[in-house]
N, C-alpha and C positions, 0 to 999 in steps of 0.2 A: 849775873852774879852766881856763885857758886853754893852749894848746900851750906857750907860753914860759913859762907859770909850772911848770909839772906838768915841764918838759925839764928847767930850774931841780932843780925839788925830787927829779928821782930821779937828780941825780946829788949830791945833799944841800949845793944851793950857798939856802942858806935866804937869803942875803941879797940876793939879785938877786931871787930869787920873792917875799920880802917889798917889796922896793921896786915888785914890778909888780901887786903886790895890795894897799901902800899901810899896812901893817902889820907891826910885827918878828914875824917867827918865833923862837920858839925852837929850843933840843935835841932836843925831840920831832920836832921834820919836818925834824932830819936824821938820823933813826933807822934803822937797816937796814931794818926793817917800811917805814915810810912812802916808804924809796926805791924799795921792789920795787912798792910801789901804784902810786907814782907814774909808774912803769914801766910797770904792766899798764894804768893809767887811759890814758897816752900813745898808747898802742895801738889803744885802744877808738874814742880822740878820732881818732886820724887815719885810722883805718878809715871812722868816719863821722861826718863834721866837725861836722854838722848836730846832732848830739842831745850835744853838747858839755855843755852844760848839767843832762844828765839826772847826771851822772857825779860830779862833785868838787869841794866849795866846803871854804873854808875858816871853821871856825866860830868867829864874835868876839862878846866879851862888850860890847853895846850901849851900857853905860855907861862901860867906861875903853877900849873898842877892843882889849884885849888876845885876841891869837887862843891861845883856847881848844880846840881840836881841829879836826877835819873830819867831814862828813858828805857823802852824797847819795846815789845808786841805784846798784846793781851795772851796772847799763844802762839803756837807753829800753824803754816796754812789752815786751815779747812778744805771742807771738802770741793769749794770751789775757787781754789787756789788764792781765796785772800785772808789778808793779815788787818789786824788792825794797830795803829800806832796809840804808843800812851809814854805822856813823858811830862814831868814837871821840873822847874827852877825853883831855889831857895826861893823865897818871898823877897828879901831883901837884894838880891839881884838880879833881878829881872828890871825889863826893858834896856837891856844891852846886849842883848842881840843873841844870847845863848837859846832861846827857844828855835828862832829860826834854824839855825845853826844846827841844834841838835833834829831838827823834822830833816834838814836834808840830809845828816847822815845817815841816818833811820828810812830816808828811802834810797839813797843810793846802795843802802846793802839792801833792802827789797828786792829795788832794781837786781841786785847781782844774783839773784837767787832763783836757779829754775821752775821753783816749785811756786811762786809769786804769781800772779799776774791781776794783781788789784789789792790798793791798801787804802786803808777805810779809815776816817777818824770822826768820831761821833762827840757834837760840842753841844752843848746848850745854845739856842738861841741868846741869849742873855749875855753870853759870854764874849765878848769884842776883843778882848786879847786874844784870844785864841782863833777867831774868824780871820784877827788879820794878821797872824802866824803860816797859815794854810793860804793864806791869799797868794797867788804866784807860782802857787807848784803843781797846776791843773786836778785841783780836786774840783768836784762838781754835785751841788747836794740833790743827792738820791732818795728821800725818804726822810720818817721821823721813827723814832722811839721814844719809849718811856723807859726810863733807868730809875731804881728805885733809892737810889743815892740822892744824883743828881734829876731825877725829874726831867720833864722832856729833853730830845737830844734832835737836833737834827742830824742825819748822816750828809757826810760827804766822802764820797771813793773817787781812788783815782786810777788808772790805768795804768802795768807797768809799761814803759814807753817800747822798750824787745823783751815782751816775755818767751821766759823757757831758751834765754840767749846766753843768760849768765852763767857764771860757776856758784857755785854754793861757799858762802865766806868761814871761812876757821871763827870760834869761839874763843876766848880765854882772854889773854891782855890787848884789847885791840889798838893800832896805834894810829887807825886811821885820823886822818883831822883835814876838815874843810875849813873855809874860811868863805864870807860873805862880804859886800860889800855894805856901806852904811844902808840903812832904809829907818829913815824919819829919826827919832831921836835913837835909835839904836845904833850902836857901835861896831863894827867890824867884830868876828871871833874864830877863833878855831877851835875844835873841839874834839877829844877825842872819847870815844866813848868804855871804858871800861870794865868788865866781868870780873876780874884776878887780878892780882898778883903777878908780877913777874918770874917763870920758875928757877928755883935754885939747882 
């Protein structure tokens, strides 16, 4: 997301961010949770302008445009070329498949990024929705943390599959979109992941 949409959304004015990203938001992104993101992402972005991109998209369902949650990276690489994934669905639509959907969009641009070569996503043991989101895309848990949010974490990293093979992907209105097949009571999706607005 961009500085005017992400200033937008952490003071939970959802309708100016949705008109500069071209999509309604709903009640979710003017949530407490998603104001204080949008808060810390604001920070991140204007400390350094440049990897804007790596930070906050908004995530919409490819066939009716309805924005579905957000995803993107806690930050741009570190110093040993990994990333870590962070992404949430509205409450009320989840289990149809959009989480999956958005973790592989979220690594196939890893994947495409030379600077990548390990993306990391740190769950709560607790958390079974999210263990079996990660299931299938070769993460493997590495370790624990304590996060003072959420309280223990376990890690899980994965390997990019040709690191330092990709191109570096463009920022701004992304049109990529995957689609999955069913898995248990989830549904097929595509998704594409959005930062802006379309330019005029």
């Amino acid at each position: 997301m961009t500085e005017p949409v992400l200033a937008a959304l952490a003071e939970g004015d959802t309708e100016t961010a949705g008109a500069l990203i071209g999509t309604e938001l709903g009640a979710h992104f003017a949530s407490e949770e998603m104001r204080w993101l949008s808060r810390y992402r604001l920070g991140q972005l204007r400390a350094v302008p440049s990897r804007a991109g790596w930070l906050a998209n908004v995530v919409v369902d490819a066939d009716d445009g309805r924005a579905v949650g957000h995803a993107g990276f806690h930050g741009p690489p570190d110093e040993r070329r990994m990333v870590e994934i962070g992404y949430s669905v509205v409450p009320e639509l989840r289990r149809r498949g959009y989480a999956r959907a958005t973790l592989a969009e979220l690594l196939r641009r890893a994947d495409a990024s030379p600077e990548v070569v390990t993306v990391r996503a740190s769950i709560r043991p607790d958390n079974t929705a999210s263990l079996a989101t990660i299931a299938g895309f070769g993460f493997e848990r590495v370790g624990e943390q304590w996060d003072d949010i959420d309280g223990l974490e376990h890690i899980h990293e994965r390997p990019s599959p040709r690191p330092g093979t990709g191109t570096e992907f463009g920022f701004g209105l992304h049109d990529a979109q995957i689609s999955l097949p069913p898995d248990g009571e989830d549904e097929c999706r595509a998704v594409a992941l959005v930062a802006r607005g379309p330019e005029h």
